[in-house]
C-alpha positions in Angstrom: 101.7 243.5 172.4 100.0 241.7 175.1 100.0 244.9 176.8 97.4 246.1 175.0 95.1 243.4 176.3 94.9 244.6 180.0 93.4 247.8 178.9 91.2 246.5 176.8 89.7 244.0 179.1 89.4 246.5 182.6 87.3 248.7 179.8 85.2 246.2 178.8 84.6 244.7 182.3 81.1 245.9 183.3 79.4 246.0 179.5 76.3 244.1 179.1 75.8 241.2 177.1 75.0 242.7 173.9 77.7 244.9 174.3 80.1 242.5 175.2 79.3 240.3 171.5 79.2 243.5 169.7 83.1 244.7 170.8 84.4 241.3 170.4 82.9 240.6 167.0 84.2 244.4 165.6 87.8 243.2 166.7 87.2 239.4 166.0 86.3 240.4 162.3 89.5 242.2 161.5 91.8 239.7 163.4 89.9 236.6 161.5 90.7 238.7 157.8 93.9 239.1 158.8 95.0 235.7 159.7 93.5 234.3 156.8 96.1 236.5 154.3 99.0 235.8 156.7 97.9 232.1 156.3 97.2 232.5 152.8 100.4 234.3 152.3 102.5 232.0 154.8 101.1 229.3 152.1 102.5 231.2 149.1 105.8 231.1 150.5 105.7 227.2 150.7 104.6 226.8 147.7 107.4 227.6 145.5 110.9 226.7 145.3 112.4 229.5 144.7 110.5 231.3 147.8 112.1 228.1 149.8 115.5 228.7 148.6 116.1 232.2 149.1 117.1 233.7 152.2 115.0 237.0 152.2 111.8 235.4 151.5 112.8 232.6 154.4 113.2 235.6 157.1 109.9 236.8 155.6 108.3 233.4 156.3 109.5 233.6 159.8 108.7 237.3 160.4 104.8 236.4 158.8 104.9 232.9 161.1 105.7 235.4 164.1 103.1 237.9 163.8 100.7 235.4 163.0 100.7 233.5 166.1 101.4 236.9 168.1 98.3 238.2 166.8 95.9 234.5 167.4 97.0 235.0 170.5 96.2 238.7 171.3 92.8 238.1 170.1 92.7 234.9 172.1 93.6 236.5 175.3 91.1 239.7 174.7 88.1 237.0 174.4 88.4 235.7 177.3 88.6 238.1 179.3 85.9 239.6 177.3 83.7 236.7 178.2 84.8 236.9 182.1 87.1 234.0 182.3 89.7 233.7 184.8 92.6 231.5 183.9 95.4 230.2 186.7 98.7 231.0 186.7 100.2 228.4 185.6 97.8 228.7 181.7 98.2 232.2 182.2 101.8 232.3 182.0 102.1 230.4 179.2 99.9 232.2 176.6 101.6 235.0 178.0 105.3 233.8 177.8 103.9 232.3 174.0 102.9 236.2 173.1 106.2 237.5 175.1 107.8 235.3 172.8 106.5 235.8 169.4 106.6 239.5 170.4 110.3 239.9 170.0 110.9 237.8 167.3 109.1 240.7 165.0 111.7 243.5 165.4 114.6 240.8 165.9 113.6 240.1 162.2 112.9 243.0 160.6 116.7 243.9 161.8 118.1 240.4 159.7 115.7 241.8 156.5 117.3 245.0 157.1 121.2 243.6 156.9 120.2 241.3 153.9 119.1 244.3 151.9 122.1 246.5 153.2 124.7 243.3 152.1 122.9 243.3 148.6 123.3 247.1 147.7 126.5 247.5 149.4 128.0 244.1 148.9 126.7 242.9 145.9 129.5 240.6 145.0 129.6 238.9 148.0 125.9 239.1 148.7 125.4 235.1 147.7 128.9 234.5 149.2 127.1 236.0 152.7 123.6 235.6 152.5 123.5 231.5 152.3 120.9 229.6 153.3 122.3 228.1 155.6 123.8 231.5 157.0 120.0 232.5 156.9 118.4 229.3 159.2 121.2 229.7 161.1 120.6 233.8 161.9 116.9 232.8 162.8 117.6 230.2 165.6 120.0 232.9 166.8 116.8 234.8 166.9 114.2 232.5 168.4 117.1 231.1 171.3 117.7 234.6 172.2 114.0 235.1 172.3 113.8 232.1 174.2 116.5 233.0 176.7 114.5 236.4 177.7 111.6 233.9 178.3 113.8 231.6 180.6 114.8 235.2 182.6 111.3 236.0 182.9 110.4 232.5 184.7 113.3 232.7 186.7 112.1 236.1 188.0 108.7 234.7 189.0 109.9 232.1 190.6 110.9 234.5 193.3 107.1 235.1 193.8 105.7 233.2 197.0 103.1 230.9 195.7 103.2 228.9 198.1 101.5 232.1 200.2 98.0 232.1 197.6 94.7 230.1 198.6 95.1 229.4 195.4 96.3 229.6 191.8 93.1 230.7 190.4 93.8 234.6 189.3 91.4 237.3 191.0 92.3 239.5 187.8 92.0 239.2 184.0 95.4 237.1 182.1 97.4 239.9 180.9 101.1 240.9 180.8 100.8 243.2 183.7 99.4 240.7 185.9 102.2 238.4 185.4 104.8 240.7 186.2 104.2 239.7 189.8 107.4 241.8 191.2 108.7 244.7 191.1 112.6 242.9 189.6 110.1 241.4 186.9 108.5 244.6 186.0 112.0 246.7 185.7 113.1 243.6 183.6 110.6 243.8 181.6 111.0 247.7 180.3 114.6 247.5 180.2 114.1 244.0 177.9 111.9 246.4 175.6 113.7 249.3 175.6 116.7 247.7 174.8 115.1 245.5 171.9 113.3 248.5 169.9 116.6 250.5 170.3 118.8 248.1 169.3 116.5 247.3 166.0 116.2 250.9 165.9 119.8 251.7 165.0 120.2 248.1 163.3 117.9 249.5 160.4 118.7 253.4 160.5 122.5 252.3 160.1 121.5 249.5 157.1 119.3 252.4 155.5 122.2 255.2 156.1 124.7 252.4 154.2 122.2 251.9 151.4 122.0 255.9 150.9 126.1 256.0 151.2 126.2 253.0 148.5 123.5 254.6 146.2 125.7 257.7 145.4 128.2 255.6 144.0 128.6 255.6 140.3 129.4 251.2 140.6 125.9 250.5 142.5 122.2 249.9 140.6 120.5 252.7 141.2 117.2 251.0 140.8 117.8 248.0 143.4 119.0 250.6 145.9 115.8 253.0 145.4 113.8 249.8 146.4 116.3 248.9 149.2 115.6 252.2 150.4 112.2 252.1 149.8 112.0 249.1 152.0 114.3 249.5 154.7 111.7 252.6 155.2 109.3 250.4 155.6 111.3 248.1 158.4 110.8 251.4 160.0 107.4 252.1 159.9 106.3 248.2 160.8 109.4 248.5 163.8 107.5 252.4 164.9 104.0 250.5 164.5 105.5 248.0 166.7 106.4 250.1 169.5 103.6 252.2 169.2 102.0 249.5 171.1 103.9 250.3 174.6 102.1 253.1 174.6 98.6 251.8 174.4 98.3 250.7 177.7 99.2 255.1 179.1 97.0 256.6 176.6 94.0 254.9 177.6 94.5 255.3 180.9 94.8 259.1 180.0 91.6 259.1 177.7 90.0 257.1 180.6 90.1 260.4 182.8 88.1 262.3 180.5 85.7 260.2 178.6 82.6 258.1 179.5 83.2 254.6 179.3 81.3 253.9 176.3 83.0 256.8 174.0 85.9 255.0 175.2 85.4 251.7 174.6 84.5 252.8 171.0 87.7 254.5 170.8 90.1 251.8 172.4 88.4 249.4 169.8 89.8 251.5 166.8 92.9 252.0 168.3 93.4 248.3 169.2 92.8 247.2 165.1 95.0 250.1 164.2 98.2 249.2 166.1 97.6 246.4 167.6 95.7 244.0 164.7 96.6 245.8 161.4 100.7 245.8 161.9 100.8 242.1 162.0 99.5 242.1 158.7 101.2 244.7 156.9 104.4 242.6 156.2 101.7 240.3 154.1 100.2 243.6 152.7 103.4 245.1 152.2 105.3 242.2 150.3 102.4 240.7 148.8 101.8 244.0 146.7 105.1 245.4 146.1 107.0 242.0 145.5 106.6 241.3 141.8 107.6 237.8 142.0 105.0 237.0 145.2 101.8 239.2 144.1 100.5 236.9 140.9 101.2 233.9 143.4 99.2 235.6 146.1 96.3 236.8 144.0 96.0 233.6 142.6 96.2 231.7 146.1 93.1 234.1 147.8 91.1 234.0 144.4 90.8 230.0 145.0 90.7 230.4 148.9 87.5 232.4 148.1 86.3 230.6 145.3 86.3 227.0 146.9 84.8 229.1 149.9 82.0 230.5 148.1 81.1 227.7 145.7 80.3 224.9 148.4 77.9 227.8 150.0 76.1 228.2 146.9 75.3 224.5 146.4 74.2 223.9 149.7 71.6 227.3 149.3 70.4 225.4 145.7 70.0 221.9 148.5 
Protein backbone atom coordinates (compact mmCIF):
# COMPACT_ATOMS: atom_id res chain seq x y z
CA UNK A 1 0.00 0.00 0.00
CA UNK A 2 2.80 2.28 0.81
CA UNK A 3 3.56 2.04 -2.70
CA UNK A 4 1.22 4.21 -3.63
CA UNK A 5 2.76 6.97 -1.67
CA UNK A 6 5.94 7.43 -3.82
CA UNK A 7 3.87 8.36 -6.81
CA UNK A 8 1.77 10.44 -5.20
CA UNK A 9 4.40 12.49 -3.63
CA UNK A 10 7.03 12.84 -6.95
CA UNK A 11 3.52 14.24 -8.51
CA UNK A 12 2.79 16.58 -6.13
CA UNK A 13 6.43 17.77 -5.72
CA UNK A 14 6.58 21.22 -7.54
CA UNK A 15 2.62 22.33 -6.77
CA UNK A 16 2.19 25.63 -5.21
CA UNK A 17 0.93 26.31 -1.87
CA UNK A 18 -2.60 26.44 -2.60
CA UNK A 19 -2.37 23.56 -4.44
CA UNK A 20 -0.44 21.65 -2.17
CA UNK A 21 -3.64 22.34 0.87
CA UNK A 22 -6.16 21.70 -1.80
CA UNK A 23 -4.73 17.88 -2.79
CA UNK A 24 -4.05 17.03 0.75
CA UNK A 25 -7.39 18.18 2.12
CA UNK A 26 -9.45 16.16 -0.95
CA UNK A 27 -7.62 12.98 0.25
CA UNK A 28 -7.34 14.06 4.05
CA UNK A 29 -11.30 14.34 3.99
CA UNK A 30 -12.02 10.77 2.84
CA UNK A 31 -9.15 9.14 4.98
CA UNK A 32 -10.59 11.20 8.22
CA UNK A 33 -14.50 9.68 7.30
CA UNK A 34 -13.06 6.61 7.03
CA UNK A 35 -11.19 6.09 10.14
CA UNK A 36 -13.92 7.43 12.06
CA UNK A 37 -16.43 4.22 10.95
CA UNK A 38 -13.50 1.85 11.26
CA UNK A 39 -13.14 3.34 14.80
CA UNK A 40 -16.66 3.62 15.31
CA UNK A 41 -17.07 0.15 14.01
CA UNK A 42 -13.82 -1.31 15.79
CA UNK A 43 -15.95 0.17 18.95
CA UNK A 44 -19.00 -1.89 18.09
CA UNK A 45 -17.15 -4.92 18.14
CA UNK A 46 -16.03 -4.22 21.82
CA UNK A 47 -18.93 -3.44 22.95
CA UNK A 48 -20.84 -6.60 23.07
CA UNK A 49 -20.19 -9.95 24.39
CA UNK A 50 -21.25 -11.88 21.99
CA UNK A 51 -19.01 -9.87 19.18
CA UNK A 52 -16.07 -10.80 21.98
CA UNK A 53 -16.77 -14.33 22.11
CA UNK A 54 -17.16 -15.42 18.64
CA UNK A 55 -14.36 -16.18 16.45
CA UNK A 56 -15.56 -14.58 13.16
CA UNK A 57 -16.29 -11.29 14.47
CA UNK A 58 -12.70 -11.56 16.47
CA UNK A 59 -10.81 -12.03 12.89
CA UNK A 60 -13.04 -9.14 11.77
CA UNK A 61 -11.83 -6.96 14.72
CA UNK A 62 -8.32 -7.77 13.73
CA UNK A 63 -8.77 -7.47 9.92
CA UNK A 64 -10.64 -3.72 10.82
CA UNK A 65 -7.62 -3.04 13.49
CA UNK A 66 -5.20 -3.81 10.43
CA UNK A 67 -6.53 -1.58 7.81
CA UNK A 68 -7.11 1.02 10.21
CA UNK A 69 -3.64 1.71 11.14
CA UNK A 70 -2.50 0.76 7.46
CA UNK A 71 -4.55 3.42 6.23
CA UNK A 72 -3.47 6.34 9.32
CA UNK A 73 -0.37 5.59 8.16
CA UNK A 74 -0.68 5.92 4.30
CA UNK A 75 -2.21 9.24 4.84
CA UNK A 76 0.46 10.11 7.32
CA UNK A 77 3.27 9.36 4.97
CA UNK A 78 1.47 11.25 1.83
CA UNK A 79 1.35 14.49 4.17
CA UNK A 80 4.49 14.76 4.68
CA UNK A 81 5.89 14.52 1.89
CA UNK A 82 3.13 16.70 0.65
CA UNK A 83 4.36 19.41 2.95
CA UNK A 84 8.29 18.76 1.88
CA UNK A 85 9.50 16.96 4.83
CA UNK A 86 12.42 14.76 4.74
CA UNK A 87 12.56 12.11 7.35
CA UNK A 88 16.04 9.88 8.16
CA UNK A 89 16.35 6.53 7.75
CA UNK A 90 16.15 5.36 10.76
CA UNK A 91 11.99 7.14 11.24
CA UNK A 92 11.68 6.33 7.80
CA UNK A 93 11.99 2.74 8.19
CA UNK A 94 9.82 2.40 10.80
CA UNK A 95 6.58 3.93 9.49
CA UNK A 96 7.44 2.07 6.62
CA UNK A 97 8.13 -1.49 8.21
CA UNK A 98 4.71 -0.36 10.51
CA UNK A 99 2.75 -0.04 6.94
CA UNK A 100 4.85 -3.17 5.51
CA UNK A 101 3.39 -4.77 8.41
CA UNK A 102 -0.13 -3.99 8.70
CA UNK A 103 -0.10 -4.44 4.94
CA UNK A 104 0.03 -8.18 5.04
CA UNK A 105 -1.94 -8.80 7.87
CA UNK A 106 -5.15 -7.77 5.44
CA UNK A 107 -5.05 -10.67 2.98
CA UNK A 108 -3.49 -13.10 5.78
CA UNK A 109 -6.91 -12.47 7.33
CA UNK A 110 -9.37 -12.42 4.84
CA UNK A 111 -7.81 -16.13 4.07
CA UNK A 112 -8.72 -17.23 8.19
CA UNK A 113 -12.46 -15.52 7.45
CA UNK A 114 -12.50 -17.42 4.42
CA UNK A 115 -11.75 -21.11 6.20
CA UNK A 116 -14.17 -20.19 9.10
CA UNK A 117 -16.98 -19.76 6.69
CA UNK A 118 -15.84 -22.90 4.51
CA UNK A 119 -15.67 -25.09 8.23
CA UNK A 120 -19.25 -23.78 8.96
CA UNK A 121 -21.00 -24.83 5.58
CA UNK A 122 -18.99 -27.84 5.06
CA UNK A 123 -18.33 -28.86 8.66
CA UNK A 124 -21.19 -27.79 10.43
CA UNK A 125 -20.96 -30.32 13.21
CA UNK A 126 -17.65 -29.76 14.07
CA UNK A 127 -17.71 -26.02 13.22
CA UNK A 128 -17.72 -25.12 17.30
CA UNK A 129 -15.55 -28.23 17.86
CA UNK A 130 -12.88 -26.30 15.32
CA UNK A 131 -13.48 -22.76 15.31
CA UNK A 132 -12.75 -22.12 19.24
CA UNK A 133 -11.66 -19.19 20.49
CA UNK A 134 -8.85 -20.04 21.51
CA UNK A 135 -8.17 -21.81 18.05
CA UNK A 136 -9.17 -18.24 16.71
CA UNK A 137 -6.38 -15.94 18.92
CA UNK A 138 -4.26 -18.52 18.36
CA UNK A 139 -4.59 -18.40 14.22
CA UNK A 140 -4.03 -14.49 14.45
CA UNK A 141 -0.61 -14.48 16.27
CA UNK A 142 0.19 -17.07 13.69
CA UNK A 143 -0.64 -14.22 11.47
CA UNK A 144 0.93 -11.19 12.97
CA UNK A 145 4.52 -13.45 13.92
CA UNK A 146 4.58 -14.44 10.32
CA UNK A 147 4.03 -10.88 9.42
CA UNK A 148 6.50 -9.95 11.71
CA UNK A 149 9.07 -12.44 10.49
CA UNK A 150 8.91 -10.88 6.81
CA UNK A 151 9.66 -7.55 8.70
CA UNK A 152 12.74 -9.10 10.57
CA UNK A 153 13.91 -10.31 6.66
CA UNK A 154 13.49 -7.04 5.40
CA UNK A 155 15.93 -5.36 8.18
CA UNK A 156 18.20 -8.00 7.74
CA UNK A 157 18.44 -7.12 4.07
CA UNK A 158 19.16 -3.50 4.78
CA UNK A 159 21.60 -4.13 6.95
CA UNK A 160 23.73 -5.13 4.01
CA UNK A 161 23.37 -1.44 2.86
CA UNK A 162 26.76 0.66 3.75
CA UNK A 163 25.65 3.43 5.99
CA UNK A 164 28.41 3.87 7.23
CA UNK A 165 29.35 5.35 3.40
CA UNK A 166 26.34 8.44 3.79
CA UNK A 167 27.27 12.07 5.02
CA UNK A 168 24.42 11.47 6.56
CA UNK A 169 21.19 9.79 7.48
CA UNK A 170 19.06 12.57 6.45
CA UNK A 171 17.14 11.16 3.09
CA UNK A 172 17.68 13.29 -0.18
CA UNK A 173 14.23 11.71 -1.32
CA UNK A 174 10.66 11.55 -0.10
CA UNK A 175 9.92 8.31 2.81
CA UNK A 176 8.31 5.78 0.66
CA UNK A 177 8.61 2.00 0.18
CA UNK A 178 10.74 2.38 -2.82
CA UNK A 179 13.22 4.34 -1.17
CA UNK A 180 13.84 1.87 1.46
CA UNK A 181 14.43 -0.90 -0.74
CA UNK A 182 18.00 0.24 -0.79
CA UNK A 183 19.26 -2.98 -2.79
CA UNK A 184 18.68 -4.75 -5.40
CA UNK A 185 18.36 -8.42 -2.90
CA UNK A 186 15.75 -6.08 -0.95
CA UNK A 187 13.85 -5.13 -3.92
CA UNK A 188 13.55 -8.97 -5.46
CA UNK A 189 12.53 -9.78 -1.89
CA UNK A 190 10.15 -7.61 -1.80
CA UNK A 191 8.06 -8.77 -5.09
CA UNK A 192 8.58 -12.23 -4.49
CA UNK A 193 7.18 -11.53 -0.57
CA UNK A 194 3.97 -10.08 -2.48
CA UNK A 195 3.51 -12.27 -5.12
CA UNK A 196 3.65 -15.03 -2.98
CA UNK A 197 1.19 -13.55 -0.26
CA UNK A 198 -1.76 -12.49 -2.83
CA UNK A 199 -1.34 -15.89 -4.47
CA UNK A 200 -1.33 -17.87 -1.67
CA UNK A 201 -4.69 -15.91 -0.31
CA UNK A 202 -5.68 -16.18 -3.76
CA UNK A 203 -6.19 -19.94 -3.86
CA UNK A 204 -6.84 -19.96 0.04
CA UNK A 205 -10.37 -18.32 -0.72
CA UNK A 206 -11.07 -19.63 -4.37
CA UNK A 207 -10.60 -23.23 -2.85
CA UNK A 208 -12.97 -22.23 0.53
CA UNK A 209 -15.58 -20.72 -2.07
CA UNK A 210 -15.19 -23.94 -4.59
CA UNK A 211 -15.91 -26.18 -1.13
CA UNK A 212 -18.86 -23.98 -0.14
CA UNK A 213 -20.36 -24.46 -3.90
CA UNK A 214 -19.48 -28.43 -3.61
CA UNK A 215 -21.30 -28.48 -0.01
CA UNK A 216 -24.26 -26.29 -1.17
CA UNK A 217 -25.48 -28.98 -3.67
CA UNK A 218 -25.91 -31.34 -0.99
CA UNK A 219 -29.34 -32.25 0.01
CA UNK A 220 -27.89 -32.30 4.19
CA UNK A 221 -26.39 -28.48 3.94
CA UNK A 222 -28.66 -25.07 4.67
CA UNK A 223 -29.09 -23.69 1.64
CA UNK A 224 -29.59 -20.24 2.98
CA UNK A 225 -26.28 -20.06 5.23
CA UNK A 226 -24.32 -21.37 2.20
CA UNK A 227 -25.87 -18.59 -0.26
CA UNK A 228 -24.45 -16.05 2.30
CA UNK A 229 -21.17 -17.99 2.67
CA UNK A 230 -20.91 -17.67 -0.88
CA UNK A 231 -22.06 -14.46 -1.02
CA UNK A 232 -19.17 -13.53 1.24
CA UNK A 233 -16.35 -15.43 0.34
CA UNK A 234 -17.10 -13.31 -3.03
CA UNK A 235 -16.54 -10.56 -1.22
CA UNK A 236 -12.94 -11.83 0.40
CA UNK A 237 -12.33 -11.66 -3.25
CA UNK A 238 -13.11 -8.47 -4.28
CA UNK A 239 -11.48 -6.72 -0.89
CA UNK A 240 -8.22 -9.35 -1.61
CA UNK A 241 -8.42 -7.92 -5.83
CA UNK A 242 -8.85 -4.32 -4.31
CA UNK A 243 -5.92 -5.12 -2.37
CA UNK A 244 -3.70 -5.96 -5.05
CA UNK A 245 -4.89 -3.53 -7.32
CA UNK A 246 -2.69 -1.41 -5.36
CA UNK A 247 0.80 -2.86 -6.89
CA UNK A 248 -0.21 -1.54 -9.73
CA UNK A 249 -0.66 2.01 -8.81
CA UNK A 250 2.74 2.95 -8.66
CA UNK A 251 3.12 1.58 -13.15
CA UNK A 252 0.00 3.16 -14.14
CA UNK A 253 0.87 6.51 -13.19
CA UNK A 254 4.02 6.33 -14.38
CA UNK A 255 2.34 5.43 -17.74
CA UNK A 256 -0.40 8.22 -17.48
CA UNK A 257 2.64 10.50 -16.51
CA UNK A 258 3.87 10.14 -20.23
CA UNK A 259 0.88 11.55 -21.68
CA UNK A 260 -0.76 13.94 -19.39
CA UNK A 261 0.13 17.50 -18.00
CA UNK A 262 0.92 17.37 -14.49
CA UNK A 263 -2.09 18.97 -13.24
CA UNK A 264 -4.71 16.54 -15.23
CA UNK A 265 -2.70 14.08 -13.51
CA UNK A 266 -2.50 15.04 -10.24
CA UNK A 267 -6.38 15.34 -10.40
CA UNK A 268 -6.44 11.87 -11.63
CA UNK A 269 -3.89 10.16 -9.25
CA UNK A 270 -6.06 11.87 -6.40
CA UNK A 271 -9.24 9.77 -7.44
CA UNK A 272 -7.45 6.88 -8.00
CA UNK A 273 -5.53 7.00 -4.70
CA UNK A 274 -9.29 7.22 -2.61
CA UNK A 275 -10.56 4.51 -4.84
CA UNK A 276 -7.98 1.76 -4.17
CA UNK A 277 -5.94 2.94 -1.91
CA UNK A 278 -8.40 4.81 0.97
CA UNK A 279 -11.91 3.26 0.15
CA UNK A 280 -10.78 -0.73 0.49
CA UNK A 281 -9.73 -0.26 4.05
CA UNK A 282 -13.04 0.61 4.76
CA UNK A 283 -15.13 -1.67 2.96
CA UNK A 284 -14.74 -4.58 5.54
CA UNK A 285 -16.63 -1.87 7.93
CA UNK A 286 -19.02 -1.05 5.01
CA UNK A 287 -19.43 -4.42 4.07
CA UNK A 288 -20.17 -6.12 7.59
CA UNK A 289 -21.68 -3.24 9.06
CA UNK A 290 -24.63 -3.43 6.42
CA UNK A 291 -25.00 -6.92 5.65
CA UNK A 292 -24.45 -8.31 9.19
CA UNK A 293 -27.87 -8.35 10.84
CA UNK A 294 -26.65 -8.74 14.26
CA UNK A 295 -23.79 -5.71 13.88
CA UNK A 296 -25.92 -3.04 11.70
CA UNK A 297 -28.60 -1.80 14.65
CA UNK A 298 -25.34 -1.73 16.95
CA UNK A 299 -23.48 0.31 14.31
CA UNK A 300 -26.28 2.69 13.43
CA UNK A 301 -26.89 3.31 16.84
CA UNK A 302 -22.98 3.84 17.77
CA UNK A 303 -22.49 6.76 14.62
CA UNK A 304 -26.04 8.28 15.39
CA UNK A 305 -24.56 9.29 19.04
CA UNK A 306 -20.92 9.73 17.64
CA UNK A 307 -22.73 12.54 15.58
CA UNK A 308 -25.13 13.64 17.87
CA UNK A 309 -22.66 14.38 20.91
CA UNK A 310 -20.56 15.92 17.92
CA UNK A 311 -23.13 18.19 16.78
CA UNK A 312 -24.78 19.20 20.03
CA UNK A 313 -21.67 20.74 21.89
CA UNK A 314 -21.26 22.87 18.36
CA UNK A 315 -24.62 24.17 18.64
CA UNK A 316 -24.32 25.44 22.22
CA UNK A 317 -21.14 27.01 21.82
CA UNK A 318 -22.75 28.99 18.40
CA UNK A 319 -25.92 30.00 21.00
CA UNK A 320 -22.50 31.32 23.55
Amino acid sequence: MSDAIQSQTNITVGLGLLEIVLFSTLTTVPCCVFIFINGVMLFTLRSKLVFRETSRYILLFNLLFADTVQMALSQLLYLIAACGVKLTYPVCGVLIMLSSLTTAISPLTLVLMSMERCVAVCYPLRHATIITIRNTVVAIIVVWVFSSLNILTRVILLLDFPFDDLETLQMKYFCAHENMLLGPMSDDYDKAYTCFLFVSATVAITSSFIGVMIAARTASTNKSSANKARNTLLLHLVQLGLSLSSTIYNPLLIALSKVLNRIVLVRIQIVIYVCIVIFPRCLSALIYGIRDQTIRPILICHLCCRLKHSVIPAKAGLSL
